[in-house]
C-alpha positions in Angstrom: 40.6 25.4 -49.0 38.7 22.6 -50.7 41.8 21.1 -51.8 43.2 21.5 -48.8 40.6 19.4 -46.6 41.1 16.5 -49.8 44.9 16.2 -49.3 44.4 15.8 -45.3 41.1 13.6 -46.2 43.5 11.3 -48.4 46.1 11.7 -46.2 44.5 10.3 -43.4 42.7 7.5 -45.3 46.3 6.5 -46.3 47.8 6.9 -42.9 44.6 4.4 -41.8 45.2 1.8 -44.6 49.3 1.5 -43.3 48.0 1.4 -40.0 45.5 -1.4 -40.4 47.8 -3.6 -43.0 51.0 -3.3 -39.8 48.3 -4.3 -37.2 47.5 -7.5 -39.2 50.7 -8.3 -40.0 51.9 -8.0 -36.5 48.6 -9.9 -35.8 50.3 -12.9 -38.3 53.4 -13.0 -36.8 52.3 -13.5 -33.2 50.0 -16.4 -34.5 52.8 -18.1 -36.0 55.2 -17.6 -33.3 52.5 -18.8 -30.7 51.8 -22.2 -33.0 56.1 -22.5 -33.0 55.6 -22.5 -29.5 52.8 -25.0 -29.2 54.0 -27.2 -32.0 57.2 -27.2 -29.9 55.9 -28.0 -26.8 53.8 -30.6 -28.1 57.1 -32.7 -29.4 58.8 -32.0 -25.7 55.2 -33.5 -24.2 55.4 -36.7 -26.9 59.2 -37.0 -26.0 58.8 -37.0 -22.4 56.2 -39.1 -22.3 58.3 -41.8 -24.4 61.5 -40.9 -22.6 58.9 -42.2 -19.4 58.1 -45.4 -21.1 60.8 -46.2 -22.5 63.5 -47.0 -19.6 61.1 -48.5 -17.3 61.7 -46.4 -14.4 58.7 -43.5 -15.4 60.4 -40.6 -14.5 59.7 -37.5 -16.0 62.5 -35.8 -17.7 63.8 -33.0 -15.9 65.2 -31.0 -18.4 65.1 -30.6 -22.4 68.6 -31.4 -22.6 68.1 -34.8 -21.3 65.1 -35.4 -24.1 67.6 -34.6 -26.8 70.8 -36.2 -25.6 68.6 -39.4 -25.6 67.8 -39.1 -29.2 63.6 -38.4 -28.4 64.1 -34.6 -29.2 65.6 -32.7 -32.1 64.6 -28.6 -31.6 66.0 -26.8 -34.8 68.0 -23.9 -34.6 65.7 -21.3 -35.3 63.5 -22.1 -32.9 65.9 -22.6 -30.3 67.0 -19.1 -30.8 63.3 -17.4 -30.8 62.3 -19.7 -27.8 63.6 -21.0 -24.5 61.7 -24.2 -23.3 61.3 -25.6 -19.7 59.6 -28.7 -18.3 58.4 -28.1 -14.5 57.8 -31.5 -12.9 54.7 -33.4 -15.0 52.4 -29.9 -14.3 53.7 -28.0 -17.1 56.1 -26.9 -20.4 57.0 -23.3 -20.9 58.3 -21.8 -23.7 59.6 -18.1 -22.9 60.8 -15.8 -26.6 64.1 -14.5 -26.3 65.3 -11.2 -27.9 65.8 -12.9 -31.2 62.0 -13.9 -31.6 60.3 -10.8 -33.9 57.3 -11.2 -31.0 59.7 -9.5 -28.6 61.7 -11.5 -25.2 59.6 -12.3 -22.3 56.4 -13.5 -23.8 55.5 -17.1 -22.6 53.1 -19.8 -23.7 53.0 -22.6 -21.4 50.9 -26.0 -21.8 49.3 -26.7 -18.8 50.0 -30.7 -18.5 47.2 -31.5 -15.4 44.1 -29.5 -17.9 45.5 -30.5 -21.2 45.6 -27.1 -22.5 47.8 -23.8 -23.8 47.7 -20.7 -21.8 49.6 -17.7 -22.3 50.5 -14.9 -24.8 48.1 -14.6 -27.7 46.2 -17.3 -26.0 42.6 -17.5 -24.1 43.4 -17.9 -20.5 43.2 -21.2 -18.6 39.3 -19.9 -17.1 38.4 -19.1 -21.0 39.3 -22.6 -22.1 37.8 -24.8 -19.0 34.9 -23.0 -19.3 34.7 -24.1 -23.1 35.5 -27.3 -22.4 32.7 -27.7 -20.2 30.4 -26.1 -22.7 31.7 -28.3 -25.7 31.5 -31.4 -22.9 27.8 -30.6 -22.5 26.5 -29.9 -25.9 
């Protein structure tokens, strides 16, 4: 009986360990996915604001595809098949995974242009990050 209770003791203990090591590495994954995201969105942001500049007429892009026909953008291939991006007007740039990204399709991180920061999956929301702003601001 003894012996009993120490196989389902170590059983358990094991079972725990597996547990905790797939939740951190799931935990990894969706960190480096989200920083793909942002990194990505933060070149669209750079390139739009020189595609702005750059003819003289200030116009926000409307699309990627017009940021990488010009020659300001260059997404490479992986990320283009874990994430679809999107510019909406100068408020915001969305990146939405696709079935291919290992964080599963759907999740979105978006960088909201008019408060300078990233909301979204794995991300503090936009109330979270004013409100540190305005702590850090203060301090």
């Amino acid at each position: 009986m003894k012996s009993l209770a120490k196989i389902l003791l170590t059983l358990l203990i094991v079972i725990s360990l597996l547990v905790g090591f797939l939740y951190l590495k799931n935990e990894r994954v969706v960190r480096n996915q989200v920083e793909l995201a942002q990194n990505t969105i933060g070149a669209i942001y750079i390139a739009a604001k020189m595609h702005c500049g750059s003819d003289r007429s200030y116009e926000w892009p409307p699309e990627i595809e017009d940021l990488i026909k010009a020659g300001y953008l260059d997404i490479d291939t992986i990320t283009a098949e874990n994430w679809l991006f999107e510019i909406t007007g100068q408020e915001s740039i969305t990146a939405t995974s696709t079935e291919n990204n290992p964080i599963g399709k759907g999740k979105i991180v978006t960088y909201d242009i008019i408060h300078g920061v990233f909301i979204g999956y794995g991300l503090p929301s936009l109330e979270e990050q004013l409100n540190a702003k305005k702590v850090q601001k203060n301090n």
